[in-house]
C-alpha positions as CSV (number, residue, x, y, z in Angstrom):
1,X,227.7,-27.2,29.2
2,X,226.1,-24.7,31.7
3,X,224.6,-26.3,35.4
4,X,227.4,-29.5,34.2
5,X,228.4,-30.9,37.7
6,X,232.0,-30.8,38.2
7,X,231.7,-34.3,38.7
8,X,230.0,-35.0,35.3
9,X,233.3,-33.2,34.2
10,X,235.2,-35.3,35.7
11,X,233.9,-38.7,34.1
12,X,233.7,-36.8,30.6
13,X,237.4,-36.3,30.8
14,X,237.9,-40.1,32.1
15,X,236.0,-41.1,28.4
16,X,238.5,-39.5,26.4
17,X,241.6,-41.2,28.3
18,X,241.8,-43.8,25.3
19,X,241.9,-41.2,22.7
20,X,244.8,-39.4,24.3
21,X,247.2,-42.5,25.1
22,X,246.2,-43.6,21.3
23,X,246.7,-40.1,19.7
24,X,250.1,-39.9,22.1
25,X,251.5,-42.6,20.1
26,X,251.0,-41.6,16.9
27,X,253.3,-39.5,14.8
28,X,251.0,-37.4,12.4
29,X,252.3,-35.2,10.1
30,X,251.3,-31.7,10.7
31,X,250.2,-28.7,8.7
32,X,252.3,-26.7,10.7
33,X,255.1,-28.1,12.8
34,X,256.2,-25.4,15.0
35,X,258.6,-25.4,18.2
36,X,256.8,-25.4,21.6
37,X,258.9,-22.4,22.7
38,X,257.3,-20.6,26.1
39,X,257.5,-17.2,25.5
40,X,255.7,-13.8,27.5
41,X,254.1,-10.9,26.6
42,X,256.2,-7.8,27.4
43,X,254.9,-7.3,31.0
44,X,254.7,-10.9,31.4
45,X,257.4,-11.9,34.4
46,X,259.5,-15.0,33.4
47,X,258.7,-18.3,35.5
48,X,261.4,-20.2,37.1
49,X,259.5,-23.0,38.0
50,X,259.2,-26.3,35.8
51,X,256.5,-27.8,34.0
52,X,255.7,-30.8,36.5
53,X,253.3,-32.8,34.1
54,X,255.9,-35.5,33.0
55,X,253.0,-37.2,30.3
56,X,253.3,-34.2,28.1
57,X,254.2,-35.1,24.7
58,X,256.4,-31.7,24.3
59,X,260.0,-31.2,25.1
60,X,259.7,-28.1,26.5
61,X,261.8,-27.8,29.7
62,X,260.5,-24.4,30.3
63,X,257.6,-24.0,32.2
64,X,254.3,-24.0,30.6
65,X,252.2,-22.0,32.3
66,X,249.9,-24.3,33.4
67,X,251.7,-26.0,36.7
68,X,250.7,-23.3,39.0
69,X,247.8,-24.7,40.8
70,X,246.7,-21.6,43.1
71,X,244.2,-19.7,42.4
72,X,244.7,-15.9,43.2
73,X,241.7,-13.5,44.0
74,X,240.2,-11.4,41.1
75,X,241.4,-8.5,42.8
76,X,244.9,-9.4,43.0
77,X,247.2,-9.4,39.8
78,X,247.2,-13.0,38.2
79,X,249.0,-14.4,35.1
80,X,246.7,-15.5,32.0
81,X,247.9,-18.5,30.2
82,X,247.7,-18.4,26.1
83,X,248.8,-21.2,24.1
84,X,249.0,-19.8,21.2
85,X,251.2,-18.4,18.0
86,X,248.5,-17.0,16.2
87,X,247.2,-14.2,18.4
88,X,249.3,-11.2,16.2
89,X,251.1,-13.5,13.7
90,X,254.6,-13.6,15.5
91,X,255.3,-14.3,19.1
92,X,256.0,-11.6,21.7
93,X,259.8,-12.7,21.8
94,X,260.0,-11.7,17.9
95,X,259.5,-7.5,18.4
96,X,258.0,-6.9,15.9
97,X,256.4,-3.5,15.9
98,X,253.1,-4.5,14.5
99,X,252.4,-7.7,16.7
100,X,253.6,-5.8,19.9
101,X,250.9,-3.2,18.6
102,X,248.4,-5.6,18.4
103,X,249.9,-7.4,22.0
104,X,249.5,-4.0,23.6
105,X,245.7,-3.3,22.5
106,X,245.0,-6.8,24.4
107,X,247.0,-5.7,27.4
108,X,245.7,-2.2,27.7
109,X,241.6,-4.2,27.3
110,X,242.3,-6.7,29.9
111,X,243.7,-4.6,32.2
112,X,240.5,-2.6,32.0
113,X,238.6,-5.1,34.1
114,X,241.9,-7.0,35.4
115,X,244.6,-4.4,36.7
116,X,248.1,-5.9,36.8
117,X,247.3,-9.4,34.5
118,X,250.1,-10.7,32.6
119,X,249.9,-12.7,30.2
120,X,251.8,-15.4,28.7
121,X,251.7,-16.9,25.8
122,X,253.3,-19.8,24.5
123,X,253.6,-21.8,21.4
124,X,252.2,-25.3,21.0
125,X,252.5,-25.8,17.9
126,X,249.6,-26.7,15.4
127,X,246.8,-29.0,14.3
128,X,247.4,-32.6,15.6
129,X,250.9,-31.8,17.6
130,X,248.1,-29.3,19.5
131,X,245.5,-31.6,19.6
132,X,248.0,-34.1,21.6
133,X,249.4,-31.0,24.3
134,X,245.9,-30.0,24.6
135,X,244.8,-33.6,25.7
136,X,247.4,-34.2,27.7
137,X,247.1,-30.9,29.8
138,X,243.4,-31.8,30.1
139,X,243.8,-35.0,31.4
140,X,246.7,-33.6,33.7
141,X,244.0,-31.3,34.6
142,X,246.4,-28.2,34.1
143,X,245.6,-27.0,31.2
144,X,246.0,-23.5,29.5
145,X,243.1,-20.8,30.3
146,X,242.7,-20.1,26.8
147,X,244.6,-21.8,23.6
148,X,243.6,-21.9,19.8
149,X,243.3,-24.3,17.4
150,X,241.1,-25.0,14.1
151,X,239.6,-28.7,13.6
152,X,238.7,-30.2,16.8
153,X,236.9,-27.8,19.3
154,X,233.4,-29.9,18.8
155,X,235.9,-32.8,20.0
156,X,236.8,-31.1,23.3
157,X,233.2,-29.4,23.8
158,X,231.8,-32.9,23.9
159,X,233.8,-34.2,26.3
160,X,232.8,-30.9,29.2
161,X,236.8,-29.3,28.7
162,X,235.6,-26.0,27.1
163,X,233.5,-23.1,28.5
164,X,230.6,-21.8,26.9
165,X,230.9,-18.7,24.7
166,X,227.9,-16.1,25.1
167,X,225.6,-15.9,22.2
168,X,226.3,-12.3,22.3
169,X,229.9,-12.6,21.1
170,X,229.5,-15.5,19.2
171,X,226.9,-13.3,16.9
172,X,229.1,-11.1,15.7
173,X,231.5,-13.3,14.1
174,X,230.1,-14.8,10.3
175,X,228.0,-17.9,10.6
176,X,230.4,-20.4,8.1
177,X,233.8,-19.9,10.5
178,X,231.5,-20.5,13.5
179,X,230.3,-23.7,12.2
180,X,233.7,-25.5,13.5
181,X,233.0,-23.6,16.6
182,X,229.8,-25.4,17.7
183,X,228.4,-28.5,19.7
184,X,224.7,-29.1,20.1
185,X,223.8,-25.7,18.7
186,X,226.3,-23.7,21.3
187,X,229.4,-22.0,20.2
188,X,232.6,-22.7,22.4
189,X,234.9,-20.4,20.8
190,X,235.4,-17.6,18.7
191,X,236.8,-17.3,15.3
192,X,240.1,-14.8,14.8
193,X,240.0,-15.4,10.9
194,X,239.3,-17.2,8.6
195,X,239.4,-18.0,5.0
196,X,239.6,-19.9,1.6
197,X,241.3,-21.7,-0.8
198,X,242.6,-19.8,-4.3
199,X,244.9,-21.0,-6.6
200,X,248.5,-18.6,-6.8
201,X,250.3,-18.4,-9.8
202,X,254.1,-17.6,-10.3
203,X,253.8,-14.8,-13.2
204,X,257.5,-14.7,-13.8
205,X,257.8,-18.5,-13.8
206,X,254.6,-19.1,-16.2
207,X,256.6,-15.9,-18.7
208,X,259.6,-18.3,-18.4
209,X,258.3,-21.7,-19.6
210,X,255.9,-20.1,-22.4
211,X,252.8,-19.6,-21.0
212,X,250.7,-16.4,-20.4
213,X,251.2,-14.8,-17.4
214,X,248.0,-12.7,-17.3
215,X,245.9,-15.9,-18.2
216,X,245.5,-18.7,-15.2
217,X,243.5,-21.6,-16.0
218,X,240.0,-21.9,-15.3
219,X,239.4,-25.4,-15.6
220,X,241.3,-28.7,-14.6
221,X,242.1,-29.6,-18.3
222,X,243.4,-26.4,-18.8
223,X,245.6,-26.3,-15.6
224,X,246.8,-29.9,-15.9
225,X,248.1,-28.6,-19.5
226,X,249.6,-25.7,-18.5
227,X,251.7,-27.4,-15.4
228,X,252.9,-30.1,-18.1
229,X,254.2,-27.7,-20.4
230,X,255.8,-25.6,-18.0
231,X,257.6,-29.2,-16.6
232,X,258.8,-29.9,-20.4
233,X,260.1,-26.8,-20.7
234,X,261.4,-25.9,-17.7
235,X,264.0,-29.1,-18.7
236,X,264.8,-29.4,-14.3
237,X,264.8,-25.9,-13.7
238,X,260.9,-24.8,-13.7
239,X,258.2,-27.1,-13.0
240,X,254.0,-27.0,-13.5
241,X,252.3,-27.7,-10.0
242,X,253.2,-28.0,-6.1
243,X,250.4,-30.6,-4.6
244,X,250.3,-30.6,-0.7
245,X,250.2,-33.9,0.8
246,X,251.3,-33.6,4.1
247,X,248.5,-34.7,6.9
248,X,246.0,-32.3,7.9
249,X,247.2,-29.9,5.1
250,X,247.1,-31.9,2.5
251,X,243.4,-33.4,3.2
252,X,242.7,-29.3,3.3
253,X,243.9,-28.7,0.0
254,X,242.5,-31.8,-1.4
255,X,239.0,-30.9,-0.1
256,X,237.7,-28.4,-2.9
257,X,238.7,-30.6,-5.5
258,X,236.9,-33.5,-4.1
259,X,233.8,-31.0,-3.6
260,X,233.9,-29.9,-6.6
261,X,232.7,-33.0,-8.1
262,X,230.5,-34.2,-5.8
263,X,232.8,-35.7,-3.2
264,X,234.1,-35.4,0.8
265,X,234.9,-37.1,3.3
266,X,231.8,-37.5,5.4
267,X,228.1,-37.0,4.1
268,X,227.0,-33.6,5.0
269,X,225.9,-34.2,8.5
270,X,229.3,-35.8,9.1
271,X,227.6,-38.5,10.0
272,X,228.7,-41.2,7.6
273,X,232.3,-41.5,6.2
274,X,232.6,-41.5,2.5
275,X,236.4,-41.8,2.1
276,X,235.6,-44.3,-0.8
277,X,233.2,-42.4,-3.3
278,X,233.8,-42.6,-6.6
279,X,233.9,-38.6,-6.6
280,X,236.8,-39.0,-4.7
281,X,238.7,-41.3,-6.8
282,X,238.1,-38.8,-9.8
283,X,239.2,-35.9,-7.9
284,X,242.3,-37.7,-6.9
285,X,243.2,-39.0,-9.9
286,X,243.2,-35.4,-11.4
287,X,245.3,-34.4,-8.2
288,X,247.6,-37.6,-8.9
289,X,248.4,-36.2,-12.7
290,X,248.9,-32.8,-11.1
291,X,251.5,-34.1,-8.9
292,X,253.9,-35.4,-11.8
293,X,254.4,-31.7,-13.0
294,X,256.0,-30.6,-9.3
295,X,259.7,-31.1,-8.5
296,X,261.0,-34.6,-7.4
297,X,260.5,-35.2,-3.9
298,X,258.4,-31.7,-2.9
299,X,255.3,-34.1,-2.9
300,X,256.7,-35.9,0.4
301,X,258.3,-32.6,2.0
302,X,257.4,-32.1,5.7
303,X,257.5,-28.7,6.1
304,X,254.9,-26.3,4.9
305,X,257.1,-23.5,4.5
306,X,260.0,-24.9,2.4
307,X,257.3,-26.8,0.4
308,X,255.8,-23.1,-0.6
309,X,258.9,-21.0,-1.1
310,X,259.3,-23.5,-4.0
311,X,256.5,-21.1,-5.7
312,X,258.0,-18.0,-4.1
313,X,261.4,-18.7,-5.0
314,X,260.4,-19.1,-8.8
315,X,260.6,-23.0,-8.8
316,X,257.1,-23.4,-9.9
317,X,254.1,-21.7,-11.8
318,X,251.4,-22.3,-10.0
319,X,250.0,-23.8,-5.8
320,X,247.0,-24.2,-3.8
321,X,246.7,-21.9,-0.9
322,X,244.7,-19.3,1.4
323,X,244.6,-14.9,1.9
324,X,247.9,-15.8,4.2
325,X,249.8,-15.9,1.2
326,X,249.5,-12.5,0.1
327,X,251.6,-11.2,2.9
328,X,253.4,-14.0,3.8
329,X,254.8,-14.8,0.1
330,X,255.7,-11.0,-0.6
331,X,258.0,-11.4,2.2
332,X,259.5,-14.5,0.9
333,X,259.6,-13.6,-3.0
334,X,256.2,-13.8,-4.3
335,X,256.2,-10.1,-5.5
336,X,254.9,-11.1,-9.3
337,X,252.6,-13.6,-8.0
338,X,248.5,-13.6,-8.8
339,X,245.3,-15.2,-7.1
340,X,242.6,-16.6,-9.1
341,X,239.7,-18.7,-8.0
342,X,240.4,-22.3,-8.2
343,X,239.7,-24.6,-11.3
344,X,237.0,-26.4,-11.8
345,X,236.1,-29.7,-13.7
346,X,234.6,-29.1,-17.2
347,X,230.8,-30.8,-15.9
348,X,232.2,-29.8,-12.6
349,X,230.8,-27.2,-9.7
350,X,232.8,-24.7,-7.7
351,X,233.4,-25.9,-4.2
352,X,235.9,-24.6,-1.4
353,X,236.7,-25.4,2.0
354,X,236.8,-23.1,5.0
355,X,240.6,-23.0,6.0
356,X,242.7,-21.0,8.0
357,X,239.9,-20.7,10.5
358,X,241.1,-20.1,13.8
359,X,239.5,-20.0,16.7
360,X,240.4,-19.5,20.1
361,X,238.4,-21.0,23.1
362,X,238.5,-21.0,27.1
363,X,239.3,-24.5,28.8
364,X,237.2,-25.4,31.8
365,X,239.7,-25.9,33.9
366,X,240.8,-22.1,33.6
367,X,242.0,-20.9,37.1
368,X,240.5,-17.5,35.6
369,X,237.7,-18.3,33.4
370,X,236.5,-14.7,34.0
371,X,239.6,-13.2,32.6
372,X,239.6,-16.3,29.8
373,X,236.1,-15.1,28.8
374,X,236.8,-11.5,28.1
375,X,240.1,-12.8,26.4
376,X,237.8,-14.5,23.7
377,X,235.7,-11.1,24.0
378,X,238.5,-9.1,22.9
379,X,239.4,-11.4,20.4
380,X,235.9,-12.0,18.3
381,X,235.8,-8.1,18.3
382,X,235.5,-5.6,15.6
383,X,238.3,-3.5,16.5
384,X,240.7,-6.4,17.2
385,X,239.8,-8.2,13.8
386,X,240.8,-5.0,11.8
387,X,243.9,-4.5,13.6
388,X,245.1,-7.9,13.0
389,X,243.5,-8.1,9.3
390,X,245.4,-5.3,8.5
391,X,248.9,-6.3,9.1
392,X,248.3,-9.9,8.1
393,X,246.4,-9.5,5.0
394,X,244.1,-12.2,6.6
395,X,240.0,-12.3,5.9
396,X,238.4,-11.1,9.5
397,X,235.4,-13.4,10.7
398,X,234.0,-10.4,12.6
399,X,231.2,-9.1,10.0
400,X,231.6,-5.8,10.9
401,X,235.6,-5.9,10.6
402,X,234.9,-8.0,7.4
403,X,233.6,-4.5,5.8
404,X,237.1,-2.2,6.3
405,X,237.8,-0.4,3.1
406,X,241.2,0.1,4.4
407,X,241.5,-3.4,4.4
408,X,241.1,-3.7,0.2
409,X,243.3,-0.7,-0.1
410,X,246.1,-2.5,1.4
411,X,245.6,-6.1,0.1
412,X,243.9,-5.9,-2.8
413,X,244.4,-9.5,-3.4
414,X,241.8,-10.2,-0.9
415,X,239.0,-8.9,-3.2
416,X,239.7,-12.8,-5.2
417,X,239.3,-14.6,-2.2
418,X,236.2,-12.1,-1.4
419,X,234.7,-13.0,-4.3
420,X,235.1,-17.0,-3.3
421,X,233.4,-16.6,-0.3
422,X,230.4,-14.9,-1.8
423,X,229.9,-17.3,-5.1
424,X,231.4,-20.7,-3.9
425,X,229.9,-23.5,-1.0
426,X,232.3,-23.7,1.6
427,X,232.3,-25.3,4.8
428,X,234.7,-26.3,7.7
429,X,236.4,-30.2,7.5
430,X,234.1,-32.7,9.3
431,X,234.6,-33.5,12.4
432,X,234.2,-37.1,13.7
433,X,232.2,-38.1,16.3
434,X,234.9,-40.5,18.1
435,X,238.6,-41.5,17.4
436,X,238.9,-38.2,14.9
437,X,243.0,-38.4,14.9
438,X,242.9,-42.6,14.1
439,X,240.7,-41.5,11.2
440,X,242.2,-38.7,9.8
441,X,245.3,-40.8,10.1
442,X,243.7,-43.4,7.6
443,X,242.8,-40.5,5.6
444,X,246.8,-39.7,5.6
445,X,247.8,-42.8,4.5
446,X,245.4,-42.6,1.3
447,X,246.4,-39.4,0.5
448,X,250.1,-40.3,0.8
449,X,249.7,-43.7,-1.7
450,X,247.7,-41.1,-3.9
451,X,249.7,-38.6,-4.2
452,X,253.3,-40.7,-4.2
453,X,253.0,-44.0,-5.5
454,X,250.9,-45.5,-8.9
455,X,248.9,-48.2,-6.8
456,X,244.8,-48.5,-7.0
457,X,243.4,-44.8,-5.6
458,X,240.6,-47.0,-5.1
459,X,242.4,-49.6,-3.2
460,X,243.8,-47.1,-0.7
461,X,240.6,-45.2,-0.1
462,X,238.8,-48.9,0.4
463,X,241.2,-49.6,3.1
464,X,240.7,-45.9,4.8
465,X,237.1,-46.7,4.3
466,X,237.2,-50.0,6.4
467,X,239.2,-48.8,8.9
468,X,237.5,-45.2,9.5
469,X,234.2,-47.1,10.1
470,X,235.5,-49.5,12.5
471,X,236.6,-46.2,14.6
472,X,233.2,-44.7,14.5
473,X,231.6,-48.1,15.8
């Protein structure tokens, strides 16, 4: 968007007034519904002042960090606004030794060319809920100076709301993560991590209902056998399979599958929707089956955390999910727990999805978009990307910091989900060139009758059909 007039800017942001008051209204489920709590860095100074922009979808009462409409000379200390959770896996408010490790590395780099910045960051949640606050603050013109996010940066680079990333940067960070990152063949923001989809297995559960624990299954017959036994014999205590449904996460997890035989949701140049394929009713109908073998009710739980301590805990043998885990479930109770690549139809072909990609990018509107730049500098490099793999467990999308031996010595587990990346297709989700949130929310309503009801698959993915291609018209 380089030589864009301001004014060009200005009537870009205007266009997408309709998506915001639409995607306002709607009440998507969310792959991740965190609390907008403000929160600063350690040298960050508290704000007493309150966020004025009264169309914000948030309840936050604290200030944002985005009311303060002065801008303050380079030379002068200034406060950096971050909307995000993700930048050392736990806010600064938590303490944690590691993140504050990983907070001070960015403090000590910015200061190098900034002296004095603070910065604050605050939690906006995730995936649609951050969509919406990001929307909003654009069209309020205060937005953050940098924020994160994972499915919808081509959406915001159309419209003239993001800077530019230099090709410099954006070239050392691997070319599949970057593909959610671009618009007209320009990046506008930088991947932190990525990663893809395994299958985990529970061993002590699968010891408990009969089966082996040292042999996942390979194929979809074999996996839709095993969660079945381990249902009829864990008579209420153990059960087979945990399928995500909920919005955005769900249609993650459902992805591969529908890949694997063929199917997606757009054609590959994301041009076309092709919610009703008849790949996709054959991948869903395995997924339906799968479904039956998980607890009663877990299949409509709202909360992605609860849903997966159901594997942790010992509830059930086997779930869907990406190189997070590994950390995050040992912490929770996963310690007997092992990764596998996912199963595959018999006359089937391996397919994945590239998940847990998040990138961070620098709004237009940045009072500092100097000091936002070298923020997404910091972030896509090499020695920030080990730091942070190594005390999340997380797959780096720097190349460089993709090589760390130390990083196999510690997680070991990741060598499964390296081996994914280099033998199976994986891409980002589409994005859509208009009214993405009022079509992913047809998606949503498919996926829900799917996964929680016995009516037509093909019924419900007509109906998403119709109505996703009168939103692209």
């Amino acid at each position: 968007m380089k030589g864009r007039k301001w004014f060009s800017s200005i009537l870009s942001i205007i266009v997408v007034l309709t998506l915001v008051l639409t995607a306002c209204s709607n009440n998507s489920k969310n792959d991740s519904d965190s609390n907008n709590q403000a929160a600063s860095n350690n040298k960050a100074t508290n704000s007493t002042s309150s966020d004025t922009n009264t169309s914000a979808t948030t309840n936050d009462s604290t200030d944002d960090g985005s009311s303060n409409t002065s801008d303050k000379p380079a030379s002068e200390p200034f406060e950096l606004t971050v909307w995000s959770h993700n930048v050392a896996n736990a806010m600064p408010e938590a303490n944690d030794a590691t993140a504050n490790k990983i907070y001070d590395f960015i403090q000590k780099k910015m200061e190098e060319k900034f002296p004095g910045i603070t910065i604050k960051y605050i939690d906006k949640g995730w995936a649609d809920t951050l969509r919406q606050a990001i929307m909003v603050s654009v069209m309020g013109g205060n937005p953050p100076d940098v924020a994160d996010g994972e499915d919808f940066i081509p959406e915001f680079a159309r419209i003239g709301a993001l800077l530019e990333v230099p090709e410099d940067v954006a070239s050392q960070l691997a070319p599949g993560p970057m593909k959610a990152a671009m618009h007209d063949g320009k990046p506008y923001a930088v991947a932190q991590m990525t990663g893809v989809f395994s299958l985990i297995y529970n061993k002590d559960v699968m010891s408990k209902v009969g089966l082996d624990p040292n042999t996942p299954p390979k194929t979809w017959d074999e996996w839709l056998d095993m969660s079945k036994k381990a249902t009829a014999n864990g008579k209420g205590q153990y059960y087979g399979t945990i399928v995500q449904n909920m919005g955005l996460g769900g249609a993650f997890r459902l992805a591969p599958f529908m890949r694997q035989v063929g199917g997606d949701f757009t054609t590959p140049d994301w041009s076309q929707v092709t919610f009703d394929s008849p790949e996709n009713v054959k991948a869903l109908t395995f997924l339906r089956d799968l479904a039956k073998t998980s607890p009663p009710g877990s299949t409509s739980m709202t909360d992605e955390g609860q849903f997966f301590n159901l594997l942790n805990s010992g509830k059930v043998a086997f779930a869907v999910n990406g190189p997070w885990h590994i950390a995050w479930g040992k912490a929770n109770g996963c310690v007997n727990c092992g990764f596998a690549p996912l199963p595959v139809p018999e006359a089937g072909k391996t397919g994945n999805v590239i998940v847990g990609n998040t990138l961070f990018y620098a709004l237009k509107q940045s009072k500092h978009p100097e000091a936002a730049v070298e923020f997404l500098k910091i972030i896509a490099s090499q020695e920030y990307q080990e730091m942070e793999a190594n005390a999340t467990g997380r797959l780096p999308a720097n190349m460089e910091a993709g090589k760390n031996v130390d990083l196999l010595k510690t997680y070991p587990e990741l060598q499964v989900f390296d081996d994914i990346v280099a033998n199976e297709q994986s891409s980002p989700l589409p994005v859509y060139a208009k009214n993405g949130p009022q079509i992913w929310e047809a998606w949503y309503k498919a996926q829900d009758i799917t996964l929680t009801t016995d009516k037509p698959i093909e019924d419900a993915l007509k109906e998403a059909q119709k109505t996703a291609e009168e939103q692209l018209k």
